[in-house]
Each structure stands twice: as C-alpha cells, then as structure tokens.
N, C-alpha and C positions, 0 to 999 in steps of 0.2 A: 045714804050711799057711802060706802067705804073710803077712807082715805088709797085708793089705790088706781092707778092708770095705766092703761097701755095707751101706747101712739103708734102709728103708724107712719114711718119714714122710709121714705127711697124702697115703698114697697115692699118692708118688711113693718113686721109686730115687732115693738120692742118696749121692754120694762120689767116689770112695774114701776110707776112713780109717783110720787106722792102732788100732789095740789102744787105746792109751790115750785116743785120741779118740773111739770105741766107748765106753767105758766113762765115760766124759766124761758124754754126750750121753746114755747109758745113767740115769746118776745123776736127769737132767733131765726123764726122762719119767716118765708117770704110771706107776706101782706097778699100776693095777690091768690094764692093758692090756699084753698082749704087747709086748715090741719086737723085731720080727724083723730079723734081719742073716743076708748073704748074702758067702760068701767062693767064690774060684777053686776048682775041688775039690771044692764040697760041691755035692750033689744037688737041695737045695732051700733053701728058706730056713726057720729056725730062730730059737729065742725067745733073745735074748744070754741073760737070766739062765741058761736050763738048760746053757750051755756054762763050763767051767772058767776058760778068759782072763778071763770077768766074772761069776765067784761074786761072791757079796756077802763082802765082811772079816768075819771073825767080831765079832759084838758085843762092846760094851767093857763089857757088862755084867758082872757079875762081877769084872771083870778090879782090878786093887789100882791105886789111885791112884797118877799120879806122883809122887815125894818132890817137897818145898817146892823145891828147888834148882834141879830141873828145868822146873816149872811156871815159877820166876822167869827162868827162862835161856828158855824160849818168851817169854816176857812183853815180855824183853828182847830177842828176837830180831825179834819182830812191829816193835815199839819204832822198832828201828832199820832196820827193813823201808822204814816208815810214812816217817821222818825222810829216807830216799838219796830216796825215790819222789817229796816233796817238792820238795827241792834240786833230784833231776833235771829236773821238770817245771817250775821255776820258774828256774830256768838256762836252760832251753830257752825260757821265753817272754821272759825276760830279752833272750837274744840276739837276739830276733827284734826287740822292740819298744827297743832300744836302735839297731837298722839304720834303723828306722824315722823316731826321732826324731834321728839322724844324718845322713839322705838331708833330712828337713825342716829343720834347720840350715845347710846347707850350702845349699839354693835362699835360704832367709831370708837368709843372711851375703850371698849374691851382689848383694844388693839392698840392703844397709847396716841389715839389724835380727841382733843378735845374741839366739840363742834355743838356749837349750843342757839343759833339762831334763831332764837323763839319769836326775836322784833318782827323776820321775817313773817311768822305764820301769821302775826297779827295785822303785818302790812297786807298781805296777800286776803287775808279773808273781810278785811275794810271796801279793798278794790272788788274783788268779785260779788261783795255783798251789791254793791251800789251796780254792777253788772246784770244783775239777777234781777235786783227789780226794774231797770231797764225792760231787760226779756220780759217778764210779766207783763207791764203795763205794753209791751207791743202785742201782747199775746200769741206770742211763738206756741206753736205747737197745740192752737186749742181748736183747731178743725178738726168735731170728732168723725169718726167713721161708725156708722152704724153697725158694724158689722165683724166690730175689732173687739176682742176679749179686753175689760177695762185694764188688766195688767200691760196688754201687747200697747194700751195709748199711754201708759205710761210710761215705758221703756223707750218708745218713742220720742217722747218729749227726751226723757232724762238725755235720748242721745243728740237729739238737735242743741239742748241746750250746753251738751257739752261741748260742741262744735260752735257753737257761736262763742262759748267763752274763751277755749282759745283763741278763736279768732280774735276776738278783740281784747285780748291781752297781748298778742304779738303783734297787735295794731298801738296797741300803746307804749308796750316798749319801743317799739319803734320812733313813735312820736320823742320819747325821752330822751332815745338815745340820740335822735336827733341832734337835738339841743347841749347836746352833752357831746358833740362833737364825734360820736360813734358813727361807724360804717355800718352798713345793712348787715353785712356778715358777721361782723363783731357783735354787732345787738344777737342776730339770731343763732350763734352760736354760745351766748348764757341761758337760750331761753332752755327748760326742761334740761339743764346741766350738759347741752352742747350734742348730744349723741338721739340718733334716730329712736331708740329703745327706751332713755330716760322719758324723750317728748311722749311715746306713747304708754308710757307707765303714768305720765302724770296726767297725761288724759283718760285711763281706765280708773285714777283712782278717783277723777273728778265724778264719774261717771257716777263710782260705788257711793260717792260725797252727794250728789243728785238724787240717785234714784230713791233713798227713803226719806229725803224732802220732799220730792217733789208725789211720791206717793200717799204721806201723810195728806198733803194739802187738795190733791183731786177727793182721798177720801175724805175727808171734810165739807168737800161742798156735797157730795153724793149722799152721806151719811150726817144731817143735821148735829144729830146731840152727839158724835164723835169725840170733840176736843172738850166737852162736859164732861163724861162718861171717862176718859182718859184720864181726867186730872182731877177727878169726883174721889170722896173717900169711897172706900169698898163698903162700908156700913151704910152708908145711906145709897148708894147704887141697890144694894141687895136690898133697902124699904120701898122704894121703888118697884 
C-alpha cells in the first residue's frame, strides 16, 4: 500500500499524508473518537488505531528505568538541542536587524549624523531570540484549522507571534525601567523611537522578520527531507 493518506477531520477529507504524519495527527486526536484514514487500495475508510502502521508503542510500564548515564546523555542532548535553536534563531534575527540598522546609518551619514548602533541589533535579537522560544515551547499558534490554506496558518502565527513579542518587550522594558527609576511614560515613550508610526513600522518589520521563519519551519515539519534537500549539494540531489 502506498506511502499515502487521507483523514478525515471536522467532516472534511484532507491530505495527503504520509505514515508518520498520520500518526502525528493520530497522537493529536481525541482517544475517545474514531479517527478514520483513507488509503489508495482500501475499500473504505477505517479507524488508524485498528491498523498496524499506527498501533500504539507498547507502554513503558513495566519496562526498567534507563541507567543514570543515559538519562544524563538525554538531559545533555535536549541541553544542547535548546542552546543551537537559540543561536540559530538569534543569528537569524541578528542578521536581519543589523541590515536594518545599516540601511539607517548610511541614509543618516548622507546627511552629516553618524549613527552606528549595531550593540543594539545584537542586544535586541539575544532578547527576542529567548522570546521566541518561549512562544514555541507554549505553542502559540499551533491550533490547526482544517480548513485554512497552509500559507493563511502561517500568516497567522507570524501575526500572533508578532503581537506577543511586542507585548512582552514593552513588558520588559517596563520592568527595567522600573528599576532604573523611569516613569511609565518615559519607558514607553523610547519604545519604537517614541511616535505611534515608528511603534508600527517596527512591528510590520517584525512581522516580515517572522513570517519566513516561521514559514521555513511549518515547512519542515510538513516536508520531511526539506532542510536535507535545501542544504544538499545540487549534484547529489540530482543522483537521487
């Protein structure tokens, strides 16, 4: 039987998916309700659990604890999972907002003000790095809709997550300025360079800074061998 599936959700067909994103989506649904899946071949449509591809794993009940060594070599694994996903995501926003305050030096210099804050872009993309994988791990934004073109779930996310990140950047400065003896007005008059038009310029560019993250990464899980195939020579893609 083909690597291929449909399911049926909220009364509609949808797919194709392959095994492992059956059993994904499988995980995701309620227990007490069938989840019927529909392959090339088969006669009707059927409950995944009663087919072999998506037994459930046998319970770890019973089963003998891993040794200490191994537990600490997961620990360490996750560890350093946590720490690349970081760097990657804060290199990534690094770049961006380093082009950014780049492209604004270089109109300021044309005009006789030298303006070079580059510490900024790298402060700024350390903080929202460690904000993002927050977001992540609460999984903002990952209630799909059956029913939503995958581009319109990702536009979606891109704009909640860009609203939570300001949010909790004007929640932190806040917090600093706190401490720092500032007023409420004071803090939130530096935030976005003081003016209604900057705050939403730097929220549309976060936007355009999200949306082909955050779209890479949905296609990644959707598209297994994506981030191979991306970062593959072209010579052995084409032997393939």
């Amino acid at each position: 039987m083909a690597d291929q599936w449909y399911c049926a959700e909220n009364g509609e067909s949808v797919g194709p998916f392959s095994t492992r994103q059956v059993a994904d989506r499988l995980g995701k649904a309620a227990a007490a309700k069938p989840y019927l899946v529909w392959s090339p071949g088969m006669k009707e449509w059927v409950d995944a659990r009663a087919l072999p591809q998506f037994a459930p794993r046998p319970s770890m009940a019973g089963r003998a604890e891993p040794p200490a060594p191994a537990r600490r070599e997961t620990i360490v694994s996750r560890a350093r999972h946590e720490i690349v996903s970081y760097l990657a995501i804060s290199g990534y926003l690094m770049i961006w907002f380093s082009a950014v305050m780049f492209y604004k030096a270089t109109i300021l210099r044309s005009v006789g003000v030298e303006f070079a804050p580059f510490g900024f872009a790298v402060m700024k993309a350390l903080i929202l790095g460690k904000f993002i994988l927050v977001l992540e791990a609460l999984k903002l934004g990952e209630r799909k809709e059956s029913g939503d073109i995958l581009i319109v779930q990702i536009v979606k996310k891109a704009l909640l997550f860009t609203v939570a990140l300001i949010f909790l950047t004007i929640v932190e400065e806040l917090i600093v300025g706190h401490f720092h003896g500032k007023s409420v007005h004071e803090v939130m008059s530096e935030i976005g360079g003081g003016s209604i038009a900057q705050i939403v310029a730097t929220g549309v560019l976060m936007f355009l800074v999200l949306l082909p993250y955050l779209a890479f990464r949905r296609l990644a899980l959707e598209f297994d061998a994506l981030p191979e195939t991306l970062f593959a020579r072209r010579d052995l893609v084409r032997k393939e």
